[in-house]
C-alpha positions, -999 to 999 in steps of 0.1 A, spaced: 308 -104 -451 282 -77 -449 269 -47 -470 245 -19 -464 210 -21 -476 184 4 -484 153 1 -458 132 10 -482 137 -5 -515 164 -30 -503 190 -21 -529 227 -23 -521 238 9 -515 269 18 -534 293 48 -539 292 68 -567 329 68 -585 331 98 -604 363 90 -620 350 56 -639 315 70 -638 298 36 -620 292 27 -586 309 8 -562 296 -17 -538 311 -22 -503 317 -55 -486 326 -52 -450 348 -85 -439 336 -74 -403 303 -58 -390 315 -33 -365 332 -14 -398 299 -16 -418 279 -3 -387 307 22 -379 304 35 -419 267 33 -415 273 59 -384 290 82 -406 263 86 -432 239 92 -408 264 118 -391 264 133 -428 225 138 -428 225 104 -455 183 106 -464 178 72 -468 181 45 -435 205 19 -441 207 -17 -426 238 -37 -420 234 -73 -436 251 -102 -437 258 -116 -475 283 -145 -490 309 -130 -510 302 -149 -541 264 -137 -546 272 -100 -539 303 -103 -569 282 -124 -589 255 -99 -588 280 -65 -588 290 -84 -621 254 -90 -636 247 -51 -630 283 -36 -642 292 -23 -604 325 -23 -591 327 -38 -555 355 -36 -533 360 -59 -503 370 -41 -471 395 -54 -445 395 -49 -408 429 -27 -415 408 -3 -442 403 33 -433 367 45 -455 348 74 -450 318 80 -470 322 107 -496 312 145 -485 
């Protein structure tokens, strides 16, 4: 599984969900997706640089849990873009 990190501050990064007003965490079951995503934001002028890293599910819902995110888990099949 892998996520996107923050460079910087190494925070997950995670999509603001206006509709529950809290942020959602993306697991990626296959790299090529989270890299592909990561290409997007970047496409999208994103300001902060992202790396792709490799997590184990349970720590990343464990944690999502501990700081009231939402996570989702995305398949090989999934269709995400990043929000405009």
């Amino acid at each position: 599984m892998y996520i996107l990190l923050d460079s910087a501050s190494g925070g997950v990064y995670a999509v603001n969900n206006d509709q529950t007003a809290s942020k959602t965490v993306q697991i990626f079951v296959d790299k090529d997706d989270a890299e592909r995503y990561n290409m997007m934001l970047e496409a999208l002028d994103y300001k902060r640089t992202l790396e792709i890293t490799e997590v184990d599910l349970d720590v990343v819902v464990h944690n999502c849990q501990l700081h009231h995110y939402d996570y989702v888990v995305i398949q090989p099949d999934d269709v995400v873009v990043p929000p405009l």
